[in-house]
N, C-alpha and C positions, 0 to 999 in steps of 0.2 A: 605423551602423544601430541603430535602435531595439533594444532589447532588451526586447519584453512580458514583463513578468511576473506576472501576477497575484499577491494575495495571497494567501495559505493559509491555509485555513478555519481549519488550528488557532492560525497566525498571529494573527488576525482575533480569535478568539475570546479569547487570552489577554492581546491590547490590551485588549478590553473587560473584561477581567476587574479589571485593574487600579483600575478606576473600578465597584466593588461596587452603587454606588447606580444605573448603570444600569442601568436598569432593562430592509399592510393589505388576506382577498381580496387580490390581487396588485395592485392599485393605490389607494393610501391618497387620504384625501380631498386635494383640491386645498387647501381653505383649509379648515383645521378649524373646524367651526361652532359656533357659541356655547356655552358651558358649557351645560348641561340642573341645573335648580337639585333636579330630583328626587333627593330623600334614600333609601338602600337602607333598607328595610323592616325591617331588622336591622342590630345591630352587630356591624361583621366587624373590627374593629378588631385585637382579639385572638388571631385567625386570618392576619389580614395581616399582621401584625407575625412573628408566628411563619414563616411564608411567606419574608418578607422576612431572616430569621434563616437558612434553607434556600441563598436566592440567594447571602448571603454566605458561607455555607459551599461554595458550588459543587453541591451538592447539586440540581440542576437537576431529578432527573427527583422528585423528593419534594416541591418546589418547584409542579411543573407538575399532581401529584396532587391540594395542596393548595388551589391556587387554582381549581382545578375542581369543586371539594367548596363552595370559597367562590362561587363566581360558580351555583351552582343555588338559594341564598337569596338571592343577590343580585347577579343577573344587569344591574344598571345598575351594578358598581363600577368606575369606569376605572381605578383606582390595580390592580383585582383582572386587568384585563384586560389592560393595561400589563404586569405582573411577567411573567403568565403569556404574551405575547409575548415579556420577555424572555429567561424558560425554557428556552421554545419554540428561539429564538437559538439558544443554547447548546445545544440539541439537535438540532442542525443540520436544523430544518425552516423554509427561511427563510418557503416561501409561507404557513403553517399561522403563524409567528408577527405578519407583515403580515396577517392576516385579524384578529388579536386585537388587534394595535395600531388599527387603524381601529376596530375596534369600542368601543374604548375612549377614540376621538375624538369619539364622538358623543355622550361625556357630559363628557367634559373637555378643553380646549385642550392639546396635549400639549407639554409640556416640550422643552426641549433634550436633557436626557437621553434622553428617547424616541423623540426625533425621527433622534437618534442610532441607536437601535435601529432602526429602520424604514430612515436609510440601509445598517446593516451589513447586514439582510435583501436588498436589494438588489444590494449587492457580491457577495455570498452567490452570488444567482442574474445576476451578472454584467449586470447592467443599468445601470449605470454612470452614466448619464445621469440616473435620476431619482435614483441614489445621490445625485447631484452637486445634485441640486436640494434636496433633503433637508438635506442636510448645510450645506451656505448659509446656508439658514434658521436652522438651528442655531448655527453660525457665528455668525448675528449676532443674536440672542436673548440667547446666553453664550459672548463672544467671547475669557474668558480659558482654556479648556479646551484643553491642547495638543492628546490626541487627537482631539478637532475637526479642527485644522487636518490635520494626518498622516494620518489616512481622508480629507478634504477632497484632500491633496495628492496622495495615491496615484489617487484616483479622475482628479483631471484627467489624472494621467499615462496612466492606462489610456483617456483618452479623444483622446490626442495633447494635450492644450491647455497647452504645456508651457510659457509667460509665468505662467499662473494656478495651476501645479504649484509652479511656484516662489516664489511671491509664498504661498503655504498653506505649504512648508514652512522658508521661512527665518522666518514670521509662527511657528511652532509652534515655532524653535526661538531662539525671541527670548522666548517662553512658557517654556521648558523647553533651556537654554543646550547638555545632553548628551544632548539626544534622540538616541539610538542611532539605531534606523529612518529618521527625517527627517534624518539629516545623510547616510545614505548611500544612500536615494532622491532628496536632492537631487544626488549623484552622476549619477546614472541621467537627470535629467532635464539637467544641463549635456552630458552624453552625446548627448541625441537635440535639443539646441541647438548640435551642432558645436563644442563645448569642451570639448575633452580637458584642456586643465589643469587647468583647474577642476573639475574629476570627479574627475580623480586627488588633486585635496587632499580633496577630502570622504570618498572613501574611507581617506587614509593619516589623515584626523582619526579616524573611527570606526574604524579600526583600533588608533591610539595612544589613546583612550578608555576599549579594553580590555584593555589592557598587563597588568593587574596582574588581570584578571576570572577569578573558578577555570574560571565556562563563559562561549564566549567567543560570540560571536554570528557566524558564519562568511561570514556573508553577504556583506560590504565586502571580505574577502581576493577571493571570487572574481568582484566584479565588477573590482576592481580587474587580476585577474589576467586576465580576458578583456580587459581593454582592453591593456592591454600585450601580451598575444599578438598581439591583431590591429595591432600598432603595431609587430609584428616585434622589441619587449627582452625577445626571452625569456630573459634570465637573471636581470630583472629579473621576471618573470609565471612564472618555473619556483619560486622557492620558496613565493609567496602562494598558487599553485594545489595545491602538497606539502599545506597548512597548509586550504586550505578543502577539498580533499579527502579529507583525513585523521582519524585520531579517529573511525574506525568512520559516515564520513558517507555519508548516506541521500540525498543530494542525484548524480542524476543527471548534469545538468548539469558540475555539479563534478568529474566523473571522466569528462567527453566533452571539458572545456577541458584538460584534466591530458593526457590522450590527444594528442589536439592539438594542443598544445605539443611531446609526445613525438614527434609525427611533425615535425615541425617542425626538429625537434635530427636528426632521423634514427635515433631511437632507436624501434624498429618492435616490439619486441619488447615494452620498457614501454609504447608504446602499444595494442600487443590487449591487455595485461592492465588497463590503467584503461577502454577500452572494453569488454569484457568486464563489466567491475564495472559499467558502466553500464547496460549491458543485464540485467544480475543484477535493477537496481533498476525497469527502466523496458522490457518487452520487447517492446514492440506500436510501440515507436518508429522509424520505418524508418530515420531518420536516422542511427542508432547503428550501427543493421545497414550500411547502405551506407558509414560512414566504417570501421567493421571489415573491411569486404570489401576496400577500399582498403588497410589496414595489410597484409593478407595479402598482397595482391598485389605491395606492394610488398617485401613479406619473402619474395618467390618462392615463396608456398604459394597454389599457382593454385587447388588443388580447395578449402579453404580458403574464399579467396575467393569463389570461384563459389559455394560455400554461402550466404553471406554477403549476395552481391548477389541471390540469387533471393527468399530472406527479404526484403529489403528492395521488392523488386518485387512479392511476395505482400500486404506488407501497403499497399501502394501502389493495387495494383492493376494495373499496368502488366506487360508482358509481358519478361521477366528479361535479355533484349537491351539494351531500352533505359531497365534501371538501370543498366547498368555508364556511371561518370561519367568526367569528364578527372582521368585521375589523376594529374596534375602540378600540379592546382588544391587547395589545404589549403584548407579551411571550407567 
């Protein structure tokens, strides 16, 4: 079964950071229209520059002052409109930075790089589809950029089109041979193509990529360790799940497979305590709640439980009869 994940804003945002030079209304033009050869009335040259000195320091919200100050003398500059889109990006307002990227198309054809931006705004606000259109374009304007293909490949996977997931991130890592992210999202998509073997090498590659890393990228332990759970080697999925849920991690998920695995061993005790921690990180999730109630029950702690499954029905909606699930069923 598919495993959705979306990416994480701050994910997201610190791909794009890597690439400094990247630099609409909620739906940008179809085909941006002809350069406009009007010159700004002033030279802002020396302000964008400085501006553009801000983005590369990460200084986003100083960035987004400056170009605001720039664009009331010279309200035609797209390169001034453009930045402050990208800003915008990085200040996670995606619809506020697609209103400035369009408007910044209507005096200059926008680049790959910005076209760039305009698909991340989209991911942003999870619309995936013109993400996908976006980034195409980009794609093939300036087809050697890995993070092209790697937002290219995430997005198809978030849209099921898992042939064209693949075909973006084995292209992005034929660009870039140790793309971390792309070799263990392509995991993920031989995953929802009914190829477990092939999943399991791309995660055991990004996991041996980072052998030697001080921080390590956690991600690839724990898909790898949900597929083997559900493939019933947990002795092979009990120590990558130790390891992606370990080191003080903030990931949910990672301590609901930990748990689950522990139930699996029969070990009910270490499982309410990584469910427990799950729920620490994540507590509106009914899922958490109803596999808790389950470890109780089966650790003979009925009121426990019943705790357990009523939370779970509350945040459900449903009436706390009919949360209680088949408890001989693990996932």
């Amino acid at each position: 079964m598919q495993r959705q994940r979306a990416l994480p804003l701050g994910c997201l945002l610190a791909l794009l950071c890597v690439g400094r030079g990247l630099l609409g209304q909620q739906t940008p033009v179809e085909t941006p229209a002809p350069a406009k050869v009007t010159a700004p009335v002033v030279d802002v040259s020396a302000p964008l520059a400085e501006a553009r000195r801000m983005l590369g320091a990460a200084d986003y919200a100083g960035a987004d002052r400056a170009l605001r100050t720039i664009l009331l003398t010279a309200p035609d500059s797209p390169d001034a409109h453009f930045m402050l889109g990208f800003a915008l990006l990085h200040e996670a307002q995606p619809t506020e930075s697609l209103a400035e990227y369009t408007q910044g198309a209507k005096f200059r054809d926008p680049a790959a790089e910005e076209l760039i931006g305009v698909a991340s705004d989209y991911i942003l606000l999870k619309d995936y589809a013109d993400a996908e259109k976006w980034l195409v374009v980009a794609a093939k304007r300036s087809p050697e950029r890995p993070i092209t293909w790697y937002l290219l490949g995430r997005t198809q996977y978030n849209l099921n089109h898992w042939a064209d997931a693949e075909h973006s991130f084995t292209t992005c890592l034929r660009l870039d041979p140790h793309h971390l992210r792309a070799e263990y999202n392509l995991g993920l998509v031989y995953e929802a193509q009914q190829k477990p073997e092939l999943a399991l090498a791309a995660y055991k590659a990004a996991i041996a990529w980072q052998e030697t890393a001080p921080v390590k990228d956690l991600q690839p332990y724990l898909d790898e360790g949900i597929l083997l759970r559900q493939q019933g080697k947990l002795a092979e999925a009990l120590p990558v799940l130790l390891i992606a849920a370990g080191g003080g991690s903030h990931n949910p998920l990672a301590h609901q497979e930990l748990g689950l695995a522990y139930e699996q061993l029969g070990k009910y005790d270490e499982a309410v305590g990584e469910l427990k921690a799950a729920i620490a990180l994540a507590p509106k999730v009914e899922a958490l709640h109803f596999f808790l109630g389950r470890m109780y029950r089966k650790a003979g702690k009925k009121d426990e439980a019943a705790q357990e499954f009523a939370e779970a029905a509350r945040l459900s909606g449903t009436k706390s009869d009919a949360a209680v699930p088949n408890l001989d069923v693990t996932e």
